[in-house]
N, C-alpha and C positions, 0 to 999 in steps of 0.2 A: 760316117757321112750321112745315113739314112735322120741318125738321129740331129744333126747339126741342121738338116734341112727341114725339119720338124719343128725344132724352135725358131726356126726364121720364120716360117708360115704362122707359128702360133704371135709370133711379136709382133708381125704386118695386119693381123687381124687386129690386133686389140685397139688401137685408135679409129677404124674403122668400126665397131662394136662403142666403142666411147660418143659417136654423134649421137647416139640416143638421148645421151645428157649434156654433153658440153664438149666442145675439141678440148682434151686434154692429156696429156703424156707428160709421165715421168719414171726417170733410173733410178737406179740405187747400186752403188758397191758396197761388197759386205763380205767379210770375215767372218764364217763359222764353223759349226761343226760338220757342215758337209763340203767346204772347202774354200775357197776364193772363188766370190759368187759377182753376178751381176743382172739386175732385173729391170723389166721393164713393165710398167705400171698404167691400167688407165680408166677412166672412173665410167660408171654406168649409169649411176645414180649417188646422190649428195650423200646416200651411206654406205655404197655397194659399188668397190672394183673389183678387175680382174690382172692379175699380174705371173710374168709369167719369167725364169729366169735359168740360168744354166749354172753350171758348180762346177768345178776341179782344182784337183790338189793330189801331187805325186809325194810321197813321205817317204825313204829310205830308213831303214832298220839294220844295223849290225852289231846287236849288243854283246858284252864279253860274257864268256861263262862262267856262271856262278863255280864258286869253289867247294861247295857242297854238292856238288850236281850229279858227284859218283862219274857214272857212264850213258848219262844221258843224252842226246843230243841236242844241239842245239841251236835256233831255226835263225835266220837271217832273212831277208827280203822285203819287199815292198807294200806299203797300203796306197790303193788308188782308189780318189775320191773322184768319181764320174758321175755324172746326173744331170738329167731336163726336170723342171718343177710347172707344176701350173697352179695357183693358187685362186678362191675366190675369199675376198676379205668383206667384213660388214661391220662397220662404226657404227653402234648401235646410237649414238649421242652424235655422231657427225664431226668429232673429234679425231683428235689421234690416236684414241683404242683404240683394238679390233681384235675379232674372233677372225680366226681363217682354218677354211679348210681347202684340202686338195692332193695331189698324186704327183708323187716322185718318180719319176721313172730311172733307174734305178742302178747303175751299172760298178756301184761301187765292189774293189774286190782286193783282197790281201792274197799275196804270191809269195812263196817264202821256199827256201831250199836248205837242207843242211849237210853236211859231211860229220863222218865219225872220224875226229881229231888223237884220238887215243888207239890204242890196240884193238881194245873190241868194243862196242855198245848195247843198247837196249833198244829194241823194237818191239813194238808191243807186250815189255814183260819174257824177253827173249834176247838173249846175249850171241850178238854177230860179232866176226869179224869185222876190221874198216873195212878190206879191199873186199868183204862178201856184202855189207850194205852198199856202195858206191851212194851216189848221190839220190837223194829223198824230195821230192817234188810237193807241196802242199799247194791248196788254193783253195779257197775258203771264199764262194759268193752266198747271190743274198738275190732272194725273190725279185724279180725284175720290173714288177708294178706295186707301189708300196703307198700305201693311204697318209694321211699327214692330218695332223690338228692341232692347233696352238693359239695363243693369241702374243698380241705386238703392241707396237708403239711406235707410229709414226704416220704420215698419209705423204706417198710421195707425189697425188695430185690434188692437195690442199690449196684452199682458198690464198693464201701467203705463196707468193713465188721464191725460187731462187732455193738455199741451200736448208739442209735440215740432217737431222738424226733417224733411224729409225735403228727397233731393238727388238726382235723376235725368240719366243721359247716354246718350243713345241715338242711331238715326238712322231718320228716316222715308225710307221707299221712294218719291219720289213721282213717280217717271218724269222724262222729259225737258218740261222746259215746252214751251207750245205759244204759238206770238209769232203774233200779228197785228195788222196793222197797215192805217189806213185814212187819207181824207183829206176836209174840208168846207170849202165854203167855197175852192174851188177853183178856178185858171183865171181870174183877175179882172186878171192883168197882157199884158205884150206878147205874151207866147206865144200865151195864149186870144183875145187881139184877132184875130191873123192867121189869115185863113182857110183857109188852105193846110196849116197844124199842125194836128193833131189832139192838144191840149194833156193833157187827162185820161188818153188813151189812153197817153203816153208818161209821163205822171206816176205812172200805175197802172204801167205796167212797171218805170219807176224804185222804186216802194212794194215790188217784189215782190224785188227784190234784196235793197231793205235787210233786209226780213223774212228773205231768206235766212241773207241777213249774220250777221243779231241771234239767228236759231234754231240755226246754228251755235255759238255763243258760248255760247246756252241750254245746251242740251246736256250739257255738262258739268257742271250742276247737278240732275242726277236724283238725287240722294243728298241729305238733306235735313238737319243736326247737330241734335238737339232735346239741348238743355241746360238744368233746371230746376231751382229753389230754392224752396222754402213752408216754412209749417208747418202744422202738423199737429194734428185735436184727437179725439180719440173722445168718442163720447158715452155709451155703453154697451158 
């Protein structure tokens, strides 16, 4: 909510900031890597707007397991594409390039759960029972204020009215994701029966490997490709 009322404010400003140079406003729908977008655009100066737009896109995952997979498990759930954008663009030719920079605000996040389908599995390099792992919780975000640079192709408040393309390639800063991982519904097979085990205790250590494991892996994705396609319409 906080965030939806944030981009309304930032959109109501922007023609209001455009009388410096000309009453002018214009949208754009767009297809990309941060999800099914929509922006709204407005110029400052003959080489310099400001546009400002929102994202989303829900994506389901429930891929089969590999046959090679041994006793590993294996993760099912969701990637959700959430985010506010605020760009500032500059036609350095008063064209259709542009360099743009600006801040993603950021709320994109993958949610995933898995079950051990077999007899027993592997948690961090450690073989559970199913009913002693129960259900494995992951969630995996990503810095919440993420910087943005790219350049494009298009002006959705150009001198030509009416319909257009535009085509942007950038990349979002969005740090190293951050992996955690938990477990419910745990402890219900031979392990948790015997009194002597301290089941959850050694399942929580096992959790905290894998997490190591998977933030490792993470890591290497603090660099974010936003690659996007719309078109484009001014209305004045």
């Amino acid at each position: 909510m906080i965030r939806t009322l944030g981009l309304v404010s930032a959109l109501a400003l922007l023609p209001t900031l455009g009388h410096a140079y000309e009453p002018n406003l214009g949208v754009a729908a767009r297809v990309s890597t941060l999800g099914l977008s929509l922006e709204m655009t407005t110029g400052i100066t003959e080489t310099f707007n400001l546009r400002a737009g929102v994202n989303q896109y829900d994506y389901d995952y429930d891929p089969e397991p590999e046959e090679d997979s041994g006793n590993e498990l294996t993760y099912n759930g969701s990637l959700d594409l959430s985010s506010l954008a605020a760009y500032a663009d500059w036609h350095p030719w008063g064209g259709a390039f542009r360099l743009s920079a600006g801040v993603v605000f950021n709320g994109n996040e993958i949610a995933a759960s898995a079950r051990c389908e077999q007899a027993s599995c592997e948690v961090g390099d450690q073989s559970f029972d199913a009913d002693d792992i129960g259900t494995i919780s992951a969630l995996i975000d990503f810095d919440s204020v993420a910087p943005y640079a790219g350049l494009g192709w298009g002006n959705a408040v150009a001198a030509d009215t009416g319909f257009g393309f535009q085509f942007d390639i950038g990349v979002m800063f969005q740090g190293s994701p951050g992996v955690s991982l938990s477990s419910e519904g745990s402890c219900q097979g031979s392990l948790g029966s015997n009194p002597t085990a301290d089941c959850q205790q050694e399942l929580d250590e096992a959790l905290e490997r894998e997490e190591q494991e998977l933030q490792q892996d993470a890591d290497d994705f603090d660099l974010y490709p936003v690659i996007s396609l719309g078109v484009r319409y001014k209305f004045f």
